[in-house]
PDB file of N, CA, C and O in Angstrom:
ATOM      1  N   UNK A   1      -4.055  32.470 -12.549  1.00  0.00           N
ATOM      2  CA  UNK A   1      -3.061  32.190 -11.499  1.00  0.00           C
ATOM      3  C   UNK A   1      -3.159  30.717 -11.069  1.00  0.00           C
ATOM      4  O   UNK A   1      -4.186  30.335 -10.509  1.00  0.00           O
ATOM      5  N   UNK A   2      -2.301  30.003 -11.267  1.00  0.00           N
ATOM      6  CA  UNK A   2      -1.974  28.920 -10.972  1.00  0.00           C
ATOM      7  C   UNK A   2      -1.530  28.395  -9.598  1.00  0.00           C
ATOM      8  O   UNK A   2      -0.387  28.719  -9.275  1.00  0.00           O
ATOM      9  N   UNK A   3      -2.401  27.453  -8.514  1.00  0.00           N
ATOM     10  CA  UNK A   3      -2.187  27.395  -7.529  1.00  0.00           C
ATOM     11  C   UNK A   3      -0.836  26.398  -7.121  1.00  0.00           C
ATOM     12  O   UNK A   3      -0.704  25.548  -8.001  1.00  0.00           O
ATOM     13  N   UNK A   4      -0.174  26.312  -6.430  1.00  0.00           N
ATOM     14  CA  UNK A   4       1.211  25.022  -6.575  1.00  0.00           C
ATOM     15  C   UNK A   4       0.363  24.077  -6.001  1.00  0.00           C
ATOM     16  O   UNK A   4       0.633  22.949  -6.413  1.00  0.00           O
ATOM     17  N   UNK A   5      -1.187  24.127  -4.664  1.00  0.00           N
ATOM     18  CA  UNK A   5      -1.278  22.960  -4.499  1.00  0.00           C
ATOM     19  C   UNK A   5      -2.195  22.361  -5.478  1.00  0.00           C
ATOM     20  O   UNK A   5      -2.214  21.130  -5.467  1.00  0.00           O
ATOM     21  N   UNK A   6      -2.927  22.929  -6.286  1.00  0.00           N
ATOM     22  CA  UNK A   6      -3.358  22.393  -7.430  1.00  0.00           C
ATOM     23  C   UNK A   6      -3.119  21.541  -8.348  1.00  0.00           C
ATOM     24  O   UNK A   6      -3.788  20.660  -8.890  1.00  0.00           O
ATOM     25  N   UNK A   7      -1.417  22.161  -8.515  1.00  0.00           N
ATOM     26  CA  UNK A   7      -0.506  21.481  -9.542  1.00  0.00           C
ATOM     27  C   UNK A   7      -0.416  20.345  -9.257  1.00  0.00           C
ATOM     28  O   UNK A   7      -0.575  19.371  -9.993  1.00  0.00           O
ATOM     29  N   UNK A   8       0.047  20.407  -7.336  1.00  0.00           N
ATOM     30  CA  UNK A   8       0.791  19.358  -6.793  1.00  0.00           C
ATOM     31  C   UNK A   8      -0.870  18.090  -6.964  1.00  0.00           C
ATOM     32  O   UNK A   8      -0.628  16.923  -7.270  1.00  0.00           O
ATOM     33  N   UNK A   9      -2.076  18.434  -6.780  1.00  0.00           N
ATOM     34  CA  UNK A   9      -3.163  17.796  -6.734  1.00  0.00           C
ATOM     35  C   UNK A   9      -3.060  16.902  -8.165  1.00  0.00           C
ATOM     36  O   UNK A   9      -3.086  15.677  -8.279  1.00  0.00           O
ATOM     37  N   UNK A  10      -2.955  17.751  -9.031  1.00  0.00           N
ATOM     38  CA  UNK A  10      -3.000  17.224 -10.357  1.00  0.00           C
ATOM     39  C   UNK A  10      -2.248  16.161 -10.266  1.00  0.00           C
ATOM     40  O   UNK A  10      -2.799  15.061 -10.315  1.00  0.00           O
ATOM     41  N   UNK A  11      -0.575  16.274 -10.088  1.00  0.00           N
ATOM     42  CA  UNK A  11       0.667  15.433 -10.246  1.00  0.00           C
ATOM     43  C   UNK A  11      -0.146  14.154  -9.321  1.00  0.00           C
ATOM     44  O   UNK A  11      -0.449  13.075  -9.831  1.00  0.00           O
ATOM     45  N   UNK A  12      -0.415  14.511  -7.911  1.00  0.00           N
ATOM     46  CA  UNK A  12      -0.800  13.218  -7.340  1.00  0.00           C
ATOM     47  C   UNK A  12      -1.471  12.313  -8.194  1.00  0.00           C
ATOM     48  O   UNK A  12      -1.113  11.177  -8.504  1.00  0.00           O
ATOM     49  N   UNK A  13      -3.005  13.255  -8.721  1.00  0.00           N
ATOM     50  CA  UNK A  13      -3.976  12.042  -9.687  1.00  0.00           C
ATOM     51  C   UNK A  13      -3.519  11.222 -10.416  1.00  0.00           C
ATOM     52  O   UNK A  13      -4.104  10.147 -10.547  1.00  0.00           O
ATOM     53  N   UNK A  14      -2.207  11.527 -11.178  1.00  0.00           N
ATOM     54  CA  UNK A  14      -1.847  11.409 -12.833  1.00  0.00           C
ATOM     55  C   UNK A  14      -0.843  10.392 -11.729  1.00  0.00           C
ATOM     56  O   UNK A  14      -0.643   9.378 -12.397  1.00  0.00           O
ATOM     57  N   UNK A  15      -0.239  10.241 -10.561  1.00  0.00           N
ATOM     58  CA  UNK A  15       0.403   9.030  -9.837  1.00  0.00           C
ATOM     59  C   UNK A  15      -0.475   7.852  -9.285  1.00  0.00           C
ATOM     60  O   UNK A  15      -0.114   6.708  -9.010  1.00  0.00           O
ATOM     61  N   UNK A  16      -1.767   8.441  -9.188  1.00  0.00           N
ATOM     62  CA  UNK A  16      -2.487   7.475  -8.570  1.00  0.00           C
ATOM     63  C   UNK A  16      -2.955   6.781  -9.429  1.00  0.00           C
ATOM     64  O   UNK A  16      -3.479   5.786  -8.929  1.00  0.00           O
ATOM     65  N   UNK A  17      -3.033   6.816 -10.587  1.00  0.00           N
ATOM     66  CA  UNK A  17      -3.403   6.588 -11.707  1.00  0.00           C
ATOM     67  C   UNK A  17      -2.255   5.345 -12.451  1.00  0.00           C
ATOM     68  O   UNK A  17      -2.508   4.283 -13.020  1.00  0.00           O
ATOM     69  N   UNK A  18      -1.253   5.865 -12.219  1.00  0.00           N
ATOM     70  CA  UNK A  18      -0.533   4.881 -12.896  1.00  0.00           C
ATOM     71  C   UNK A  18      -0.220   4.106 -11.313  1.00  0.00           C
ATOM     72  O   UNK A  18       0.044   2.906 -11.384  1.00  0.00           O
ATOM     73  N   UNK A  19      -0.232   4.487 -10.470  1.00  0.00           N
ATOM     74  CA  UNK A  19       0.175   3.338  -9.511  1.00  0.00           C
ATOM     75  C   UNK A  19      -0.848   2.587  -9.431  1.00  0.00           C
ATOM     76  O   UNK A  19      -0.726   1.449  -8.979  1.00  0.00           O
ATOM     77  N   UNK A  20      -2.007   3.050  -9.833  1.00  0.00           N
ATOM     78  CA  UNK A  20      -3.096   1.611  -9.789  1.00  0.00           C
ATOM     79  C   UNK A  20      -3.087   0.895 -10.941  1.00  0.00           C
ATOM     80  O   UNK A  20      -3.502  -0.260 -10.838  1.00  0.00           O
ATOM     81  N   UNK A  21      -2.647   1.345 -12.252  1.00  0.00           N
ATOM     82  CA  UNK A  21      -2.686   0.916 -13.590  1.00  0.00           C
ATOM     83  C   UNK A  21      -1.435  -0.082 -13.158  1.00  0.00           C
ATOM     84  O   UNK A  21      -1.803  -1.232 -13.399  1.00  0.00           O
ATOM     85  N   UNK A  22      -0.186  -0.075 -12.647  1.00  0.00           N
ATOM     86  CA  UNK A  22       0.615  -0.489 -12.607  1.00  0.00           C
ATOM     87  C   UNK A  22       1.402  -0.423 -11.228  1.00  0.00           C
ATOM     88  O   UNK A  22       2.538   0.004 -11.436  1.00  0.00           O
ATOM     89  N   UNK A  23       1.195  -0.679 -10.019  1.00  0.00           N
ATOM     90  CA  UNK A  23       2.105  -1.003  -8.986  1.00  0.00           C
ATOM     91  C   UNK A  23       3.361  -1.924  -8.874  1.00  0.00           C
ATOM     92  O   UNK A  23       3.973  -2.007  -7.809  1.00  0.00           O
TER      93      UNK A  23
END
């Protein structure tokens, strides 16, 4: 079972990630 805020956790990393790779 897949949690949505999990998902939503994931999506953040994978943004924080490119917003630091690239702002």
């Amino acid at each position: 079972m897949e949690s949505p805020l999990e998902r939503q956790y994931s999506w953040t990393k994978d943004e924080l990630v490119l917003y630091f790779v690239d702002p």
